[in-house]
N, C-alpha and C positions, 0 to 999 in steps of 0.2 A: 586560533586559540580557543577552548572552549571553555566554557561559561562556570563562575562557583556554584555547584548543588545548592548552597545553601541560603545567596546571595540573590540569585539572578533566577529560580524557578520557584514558579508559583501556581496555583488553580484558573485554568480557562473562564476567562471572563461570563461569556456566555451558554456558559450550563442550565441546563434551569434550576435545578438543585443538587449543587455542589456537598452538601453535607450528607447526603444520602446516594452519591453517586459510585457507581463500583465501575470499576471500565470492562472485570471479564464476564463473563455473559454463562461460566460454568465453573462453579466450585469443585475442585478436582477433588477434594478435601471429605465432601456430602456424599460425593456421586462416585461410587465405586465402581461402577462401568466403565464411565467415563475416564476415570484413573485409570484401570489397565488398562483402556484402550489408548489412551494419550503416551503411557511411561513409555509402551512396545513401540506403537509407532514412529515416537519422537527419538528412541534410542536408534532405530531403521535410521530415520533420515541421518541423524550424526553419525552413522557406521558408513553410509552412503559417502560421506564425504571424502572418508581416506583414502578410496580407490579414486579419485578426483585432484586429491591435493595435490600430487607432481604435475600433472596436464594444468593445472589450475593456476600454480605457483611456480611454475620453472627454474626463476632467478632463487629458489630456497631449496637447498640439495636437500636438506631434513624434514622437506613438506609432508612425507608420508608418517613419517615419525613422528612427529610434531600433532600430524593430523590424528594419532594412534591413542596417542597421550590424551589427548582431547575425547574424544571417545572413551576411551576406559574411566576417565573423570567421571564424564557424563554416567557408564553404566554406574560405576561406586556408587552416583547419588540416587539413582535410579532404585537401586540394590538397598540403602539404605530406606528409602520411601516405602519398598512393599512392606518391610520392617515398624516400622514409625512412620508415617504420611505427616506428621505435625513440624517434623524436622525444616520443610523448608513452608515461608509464611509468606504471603498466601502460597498454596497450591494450585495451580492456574498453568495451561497451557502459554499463556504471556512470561511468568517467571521461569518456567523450564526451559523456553526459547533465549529468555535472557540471559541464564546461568550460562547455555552452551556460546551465546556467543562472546561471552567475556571472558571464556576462556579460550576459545580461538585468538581474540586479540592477544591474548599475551605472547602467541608464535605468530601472527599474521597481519601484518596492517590493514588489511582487505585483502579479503582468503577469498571472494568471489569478482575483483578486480578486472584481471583478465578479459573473464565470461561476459559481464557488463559493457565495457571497451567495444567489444566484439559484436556484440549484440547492437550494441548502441550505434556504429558506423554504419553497420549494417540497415540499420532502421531509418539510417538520418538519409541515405540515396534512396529512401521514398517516401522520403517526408515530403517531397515538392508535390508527389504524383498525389498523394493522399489529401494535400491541402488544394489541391485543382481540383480533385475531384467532387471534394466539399461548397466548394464555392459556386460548382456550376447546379447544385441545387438549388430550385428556386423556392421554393415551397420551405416555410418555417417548421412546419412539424416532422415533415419528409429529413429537412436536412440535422433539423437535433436529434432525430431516432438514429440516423445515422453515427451522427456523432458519440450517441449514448454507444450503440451496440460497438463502434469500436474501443471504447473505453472499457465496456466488460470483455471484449474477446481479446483484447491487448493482454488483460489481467488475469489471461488463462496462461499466460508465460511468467511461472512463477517456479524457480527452480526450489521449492521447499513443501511443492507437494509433488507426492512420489507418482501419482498420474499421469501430472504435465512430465515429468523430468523422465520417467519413462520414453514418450511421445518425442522430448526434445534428443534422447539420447537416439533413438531409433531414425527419425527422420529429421534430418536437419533443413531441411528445406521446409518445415512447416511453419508458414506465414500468418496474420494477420488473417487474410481471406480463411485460411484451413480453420481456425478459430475462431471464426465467424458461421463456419460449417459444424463446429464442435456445440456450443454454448445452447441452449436453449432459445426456442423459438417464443414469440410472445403470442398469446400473454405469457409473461413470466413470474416466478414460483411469488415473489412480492414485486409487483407493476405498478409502482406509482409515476411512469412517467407522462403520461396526460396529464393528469395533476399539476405537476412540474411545469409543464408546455404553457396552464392554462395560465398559471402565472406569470410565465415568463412572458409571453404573447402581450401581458396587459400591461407590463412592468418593469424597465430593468432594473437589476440589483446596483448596488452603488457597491460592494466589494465583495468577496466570494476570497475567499478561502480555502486551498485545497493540499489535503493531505495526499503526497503522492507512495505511492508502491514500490511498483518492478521495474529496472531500468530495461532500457533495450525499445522495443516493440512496445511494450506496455506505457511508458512514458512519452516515447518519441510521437505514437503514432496512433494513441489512446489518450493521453491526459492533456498533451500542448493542439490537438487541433479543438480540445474541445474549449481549452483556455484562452485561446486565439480567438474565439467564435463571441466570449465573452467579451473579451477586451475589443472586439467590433463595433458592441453591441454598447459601448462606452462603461462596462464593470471595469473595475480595479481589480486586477488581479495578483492576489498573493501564495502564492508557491512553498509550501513548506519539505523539508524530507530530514530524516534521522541525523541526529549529528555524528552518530557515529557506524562505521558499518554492519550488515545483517543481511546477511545471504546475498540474493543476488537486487536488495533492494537500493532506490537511489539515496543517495547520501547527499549533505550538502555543499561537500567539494564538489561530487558531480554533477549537483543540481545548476549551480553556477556553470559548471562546464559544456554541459547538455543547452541551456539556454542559450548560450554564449553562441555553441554551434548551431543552432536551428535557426538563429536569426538572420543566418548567413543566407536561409533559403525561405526566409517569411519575414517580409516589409512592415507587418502590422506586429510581431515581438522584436523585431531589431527597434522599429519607433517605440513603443509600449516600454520596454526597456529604457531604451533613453530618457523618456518622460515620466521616469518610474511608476506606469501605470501598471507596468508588471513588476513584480517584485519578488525575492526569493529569500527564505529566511531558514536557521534551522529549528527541529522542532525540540529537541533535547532525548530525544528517545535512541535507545540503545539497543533495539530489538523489534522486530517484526510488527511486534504491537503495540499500543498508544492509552498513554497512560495521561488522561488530560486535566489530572492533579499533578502534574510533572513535567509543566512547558517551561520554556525559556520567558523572562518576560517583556522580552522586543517582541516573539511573537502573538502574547498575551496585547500588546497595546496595538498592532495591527489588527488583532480580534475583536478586538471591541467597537472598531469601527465597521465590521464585517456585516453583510445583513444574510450572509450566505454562507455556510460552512461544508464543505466535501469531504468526503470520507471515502476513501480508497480500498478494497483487496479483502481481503479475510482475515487477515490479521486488524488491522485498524477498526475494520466496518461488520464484521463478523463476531471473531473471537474477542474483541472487544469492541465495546461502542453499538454492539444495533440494537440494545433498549434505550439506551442516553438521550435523555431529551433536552433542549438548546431554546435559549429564548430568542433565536435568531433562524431563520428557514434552514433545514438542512436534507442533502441525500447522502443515504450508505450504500455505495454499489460495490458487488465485488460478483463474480463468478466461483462457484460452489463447486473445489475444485475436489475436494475429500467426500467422499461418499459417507461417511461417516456420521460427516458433523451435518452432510444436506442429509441423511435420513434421520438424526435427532432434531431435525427442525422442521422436517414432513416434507423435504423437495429427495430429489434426485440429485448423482452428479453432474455438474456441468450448468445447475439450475442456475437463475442467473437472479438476486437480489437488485432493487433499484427503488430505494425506500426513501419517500420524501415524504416530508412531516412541515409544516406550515408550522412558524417560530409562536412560541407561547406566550411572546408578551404581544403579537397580532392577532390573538386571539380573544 
């Protein structure tokens, strides 16, 4: 059952300045490049999906249909915007993502269902191999770089940019490792992760907080061995994902679900679990991006105990959230999958963000 807007969502405890906080990171509104470049692209990805929606949806004979309508919505608002830009408030790559997938729900329970499923089994027969291989490093710095770089080359499987989705349509055998051969070598475009090391090395955190992405690969076999590593390490770890669905990211039916099954093949999130040192919550978001004037606030009273906060993918850690600053330690990682948005921020594609900021009020 999800939560009353009005009742139960509130502002992230630990923002550092909540009154002046904006989550997207580019006013479509100011920036008229950035406008046509977002209106075109993002109508591409929604026109993308129709030739999708019968493989995608099976059990819905009218998925194409359905999927068409959605689309054409989307162009109308689009159509309207080059007209009047004032029409939709804010103007944000976050609101245009949310308009489209609110109107998929109203034909699809989860329009990317399937794909996730799929993806997700698929990831979970090497989730054993991935967490032996983690373990058998001895070396602390050696084995969290590892960790790091699978959490970004996981987050190169993100079916909502048209680079990966290209890559995933052409070659379906492309793994983990192939994404780990894509991504950017380090140093990377922002490397804070020494930084990160040096603290950790002297310190464990007492709870960590982490906004999850892509399901499949990205989750399975990027975000839980790096969760795993934590909850070792005696952190508390709190798991959040969308309450409702968005592309091919994880929700918190599945985040439940995905847990449920990993722990089938990892003894330290089956215990963690049991002794709720790992915990899963949802975040109240409706759409790719992360709006954290806009949580639920069970996860708001887990946050404020948090002394660590993660930030996942381009959508959360990118398109919103990578100036946000936290009176509590945080990283934004995400791999830089639009060439785009990495040349308006002076990387390449595929460059790889990994931005840690030491919390404000330890400072």
């Amino acid at each position: 059952m999800k939560m009353d807007f009005k009742n139960n969502y509130t502002i992230c405890p630990v923002l550092k300045d909540p009154d002046h906080y904006t989550p997207d990171i580019i006013d479509l509104l100011s920036n008229e490049a950035a406008r046509n470049y977002w209106l075109v692209t993002l109508e591409r990805l929604v026109e993308k999906f129709v030739d999708k929606a019968e493989n995608l949806n099976p059990q819905n004979p009218k998925a194409t249909e359905h999927a068409r309508a959605c689309s054409q919505k989307f162009h109308n608002l689009v159509e309207k915007i080059k007209l009047n830009p004032l029409i939709l408030k804010p103007l944000t790559v976050r609101t245009l993502l949310d308009y489209n997938e609110e109107n998929l729900r109203v034909h699809f329970k989860d329009a990317w269902q399937l794909q996730k499923e799929t993806e997700t089994e698929q990831a979970l027969k090497e989730f054993s191999d991935r967490i032996k291989k983690i373990s058998l490093i001895e070396d602390f710095r050696e084995k969290w770089e590892e960790l790091v770089k699978g959490v970004l080359a996981g987050n190169v499987f993100d079916w909502g940019a048209s680079a990966v989705s290209n890559i995933l349509d052409t070659s379906p055998t492309f793994g983990l490792d192939h994404a780990m051969e894509t991504i950017e070598s380090r140093p990377w475009f922002i490397d804070d992760l020494d930084l990160f090391l040096n603290k950790l090395y002297k310190k464990n955190y007492k709870c960590a907080v982490i906004f999850v992405d892509n399901a499949g690969i990205d989750f399975i076999l990027g975000i839980l061995p790096f969760a795993c590593e934590l909850l070792s390490l005696g952190t508390q770890v709190v798991l959040t994902a969308n309450s409702y669905p968005s592309l091919n990211d994880v929700t918190y039916t599945d985040l439940k679900q995905y847990c449920a099954q990993a722990a089938e093949h990892c003894h330290v999130i089956k215990d963690c679990i049991k002794s709720k040192r790992l915990v899963t919550v949802e975040n109240g978001q409706k759409g790719p991006c992360l709006d954290l004037t806009n949580i639920p606030k069970e996860l708001c009273n887990l946050m404020s105990e948090a002394d660590l906060v993660v930030l996942e993918g381009m959508g959360r850690a990118v398109h919103t959230n990578l100036n946000a600053k936290f009176e509590v330690d945080s990283i934004k990682m995400a791999s830089l999958k639009n060439e785009w948005l990495a040349k308006s921020l002076g990387a390449k594609q595929f460059s790889v963000i990994f931005k840690y900021e030491p919390g404000t009020a330890s400072l």
